[in-house]
VMD Tcl script that builds the backbone (N, CA, C; Angstrom):
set m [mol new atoms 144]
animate dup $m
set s [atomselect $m all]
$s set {name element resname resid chain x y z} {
  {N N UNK 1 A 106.450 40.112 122.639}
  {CA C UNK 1 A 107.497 39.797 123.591}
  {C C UNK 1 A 108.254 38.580 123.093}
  {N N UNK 2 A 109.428 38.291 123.213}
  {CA C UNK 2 A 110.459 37.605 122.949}
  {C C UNK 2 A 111.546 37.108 123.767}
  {N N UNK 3 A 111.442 35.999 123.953}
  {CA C UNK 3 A 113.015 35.227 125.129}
  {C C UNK 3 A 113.678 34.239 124.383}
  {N N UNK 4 A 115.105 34.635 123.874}
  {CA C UNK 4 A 115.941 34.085 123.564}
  {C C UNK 4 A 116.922 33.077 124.189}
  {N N UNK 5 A 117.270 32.230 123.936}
  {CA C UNK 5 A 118.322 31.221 125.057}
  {C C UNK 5 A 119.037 30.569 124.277}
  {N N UNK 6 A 120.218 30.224 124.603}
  {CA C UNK 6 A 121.265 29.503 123.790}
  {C C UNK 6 A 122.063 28.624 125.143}
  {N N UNK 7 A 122.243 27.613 124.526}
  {CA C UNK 7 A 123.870 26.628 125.178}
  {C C UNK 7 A 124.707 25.687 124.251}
  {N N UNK 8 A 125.345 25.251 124.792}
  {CA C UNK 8 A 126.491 24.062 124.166}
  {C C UNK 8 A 126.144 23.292 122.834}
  {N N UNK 9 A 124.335 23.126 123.205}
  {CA C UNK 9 A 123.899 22.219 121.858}
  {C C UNK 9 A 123.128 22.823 121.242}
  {N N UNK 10 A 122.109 23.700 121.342}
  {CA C UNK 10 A 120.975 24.289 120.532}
  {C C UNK 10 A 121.090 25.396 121.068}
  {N N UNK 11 A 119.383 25.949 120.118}
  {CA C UNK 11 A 118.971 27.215 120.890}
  {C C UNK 11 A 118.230 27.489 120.590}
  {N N UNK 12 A 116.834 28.442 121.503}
  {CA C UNK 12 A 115.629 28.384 120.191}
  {C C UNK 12 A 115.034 29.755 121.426}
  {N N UNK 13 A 114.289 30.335 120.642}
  {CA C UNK 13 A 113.447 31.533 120.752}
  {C C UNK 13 A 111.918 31.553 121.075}
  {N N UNK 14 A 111.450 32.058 122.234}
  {CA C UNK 14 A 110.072 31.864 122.270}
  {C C UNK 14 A 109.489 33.318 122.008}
  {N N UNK 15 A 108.161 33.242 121.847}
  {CA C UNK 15 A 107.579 34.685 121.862}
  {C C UNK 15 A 105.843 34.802 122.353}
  {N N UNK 16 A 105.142 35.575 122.354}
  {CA C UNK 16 A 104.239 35.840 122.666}
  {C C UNK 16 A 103.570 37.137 121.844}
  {N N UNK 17 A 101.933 37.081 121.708}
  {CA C UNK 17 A 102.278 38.479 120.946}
  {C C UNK 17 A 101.569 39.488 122.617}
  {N N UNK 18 A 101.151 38.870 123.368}
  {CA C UNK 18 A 100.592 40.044 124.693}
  {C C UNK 18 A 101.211 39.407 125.842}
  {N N UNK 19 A 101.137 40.446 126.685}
  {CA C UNK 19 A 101.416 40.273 128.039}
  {C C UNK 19 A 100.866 38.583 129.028}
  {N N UNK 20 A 99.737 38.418 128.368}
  {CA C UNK 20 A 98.810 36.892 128.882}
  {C C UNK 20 A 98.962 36.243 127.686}
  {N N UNK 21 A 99.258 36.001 126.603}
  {CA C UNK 21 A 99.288 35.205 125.736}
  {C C UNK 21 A 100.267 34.085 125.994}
  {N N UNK 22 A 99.932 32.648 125.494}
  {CA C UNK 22 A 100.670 31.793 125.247}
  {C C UNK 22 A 102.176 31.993 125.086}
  {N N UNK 23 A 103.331 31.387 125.411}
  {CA C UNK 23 A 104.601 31.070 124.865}
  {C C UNK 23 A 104.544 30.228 123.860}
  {N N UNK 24 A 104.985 30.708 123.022}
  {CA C UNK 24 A 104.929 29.772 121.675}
  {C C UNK 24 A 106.468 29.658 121.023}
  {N N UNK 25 A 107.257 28.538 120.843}
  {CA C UNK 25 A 108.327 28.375 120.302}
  {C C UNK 25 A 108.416 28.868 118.606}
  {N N UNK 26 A 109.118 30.053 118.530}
  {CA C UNK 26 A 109.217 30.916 116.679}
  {C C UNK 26 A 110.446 30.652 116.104}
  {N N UNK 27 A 111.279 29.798 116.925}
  {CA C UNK 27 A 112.774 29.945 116.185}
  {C C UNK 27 A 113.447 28.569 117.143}
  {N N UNK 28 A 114.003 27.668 116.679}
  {CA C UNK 28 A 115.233 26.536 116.876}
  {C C UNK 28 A 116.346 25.960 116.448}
  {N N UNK 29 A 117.166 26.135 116.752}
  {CA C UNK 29 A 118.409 25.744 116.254}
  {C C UNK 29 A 119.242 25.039 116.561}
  {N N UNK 30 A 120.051 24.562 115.887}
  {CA C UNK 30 A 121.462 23.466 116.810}
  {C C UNK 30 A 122.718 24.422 116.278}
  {N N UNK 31 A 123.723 23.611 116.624}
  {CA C UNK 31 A 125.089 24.333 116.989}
  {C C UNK 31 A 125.270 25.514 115.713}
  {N N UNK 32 A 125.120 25.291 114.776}
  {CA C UNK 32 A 125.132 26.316 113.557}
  {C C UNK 32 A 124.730 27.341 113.612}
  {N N UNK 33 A 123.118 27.263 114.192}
  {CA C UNK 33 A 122.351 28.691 114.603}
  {C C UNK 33 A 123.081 29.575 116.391}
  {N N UNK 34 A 124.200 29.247 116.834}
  {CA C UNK 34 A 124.151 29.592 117.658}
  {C C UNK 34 A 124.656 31.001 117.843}
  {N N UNK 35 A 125.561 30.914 116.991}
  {CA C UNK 35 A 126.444 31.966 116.696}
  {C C UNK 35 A 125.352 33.374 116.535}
  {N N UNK 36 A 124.842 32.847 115.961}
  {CA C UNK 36 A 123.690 34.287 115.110}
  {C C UNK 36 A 122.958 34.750 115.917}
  {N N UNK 37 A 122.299 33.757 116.788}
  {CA C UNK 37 A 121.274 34.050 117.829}
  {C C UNK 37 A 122.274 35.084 119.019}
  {N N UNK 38 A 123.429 34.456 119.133}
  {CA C UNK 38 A 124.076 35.242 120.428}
  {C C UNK 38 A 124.652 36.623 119.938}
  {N N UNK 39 A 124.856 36.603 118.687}
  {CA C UNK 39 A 125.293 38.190 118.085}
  {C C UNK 39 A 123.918 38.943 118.188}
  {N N UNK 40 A 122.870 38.375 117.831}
  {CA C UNK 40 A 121.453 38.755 117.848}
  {C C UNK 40 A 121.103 39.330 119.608}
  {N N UNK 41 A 121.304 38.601 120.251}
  {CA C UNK 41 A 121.378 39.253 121.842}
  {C C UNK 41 A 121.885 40.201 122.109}
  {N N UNK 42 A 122.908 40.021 121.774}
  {CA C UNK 42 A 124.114 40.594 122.091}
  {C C UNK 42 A 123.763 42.036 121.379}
  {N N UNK 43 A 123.213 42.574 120.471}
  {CA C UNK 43 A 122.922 43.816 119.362}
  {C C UNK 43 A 121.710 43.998 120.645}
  {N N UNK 44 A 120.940 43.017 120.935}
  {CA C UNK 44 A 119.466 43.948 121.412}
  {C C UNK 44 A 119.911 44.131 122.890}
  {N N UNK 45 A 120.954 43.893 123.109}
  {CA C UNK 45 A 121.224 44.027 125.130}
  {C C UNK 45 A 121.965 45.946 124.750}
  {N N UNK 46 A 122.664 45.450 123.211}
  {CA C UNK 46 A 123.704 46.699 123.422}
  {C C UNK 46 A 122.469 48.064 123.109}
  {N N UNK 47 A 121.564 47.825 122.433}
  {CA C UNK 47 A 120.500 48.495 121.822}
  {C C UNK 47 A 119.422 49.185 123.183}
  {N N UNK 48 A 119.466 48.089 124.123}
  {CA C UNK 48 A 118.551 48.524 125.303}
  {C C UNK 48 A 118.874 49.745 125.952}
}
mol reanalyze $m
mol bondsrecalc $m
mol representation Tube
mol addrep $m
C-alpha cells in the first residue's frame, strides 16, 4: 500500500507492505520532485 501527498514546498510518499504494517516514509522531495510525483498520481487515479 502506498499514500502519496504533495504541496507548495515538498512531497514525499509513504508505504506499507500489509494492511497492519507500519507507515514507513519510501520517497521525499522538495519543489523539483513535485512535478513527477503529481504526473505519477495523476497516471494511477487515471489507471484506477
Amino acid at each position: 500500500m502506498e499514500l502519496k501527498a504533495y504541496n507548495s514546498k515538498y512531497s514525499f510518499m509513504l508505504g506499507r507492505r500489509t494492511l497492519e504494517g507500519e507507515w514507513l516514509v519510501v520517497r521525499y522531495g522538495v519543489e523539483a520532485d513535485q512535478a513527477a510525483l503529481r504526473q505519477e498520481t495523476r497516471e494511477s487515479i487515471d489507471a484506477a
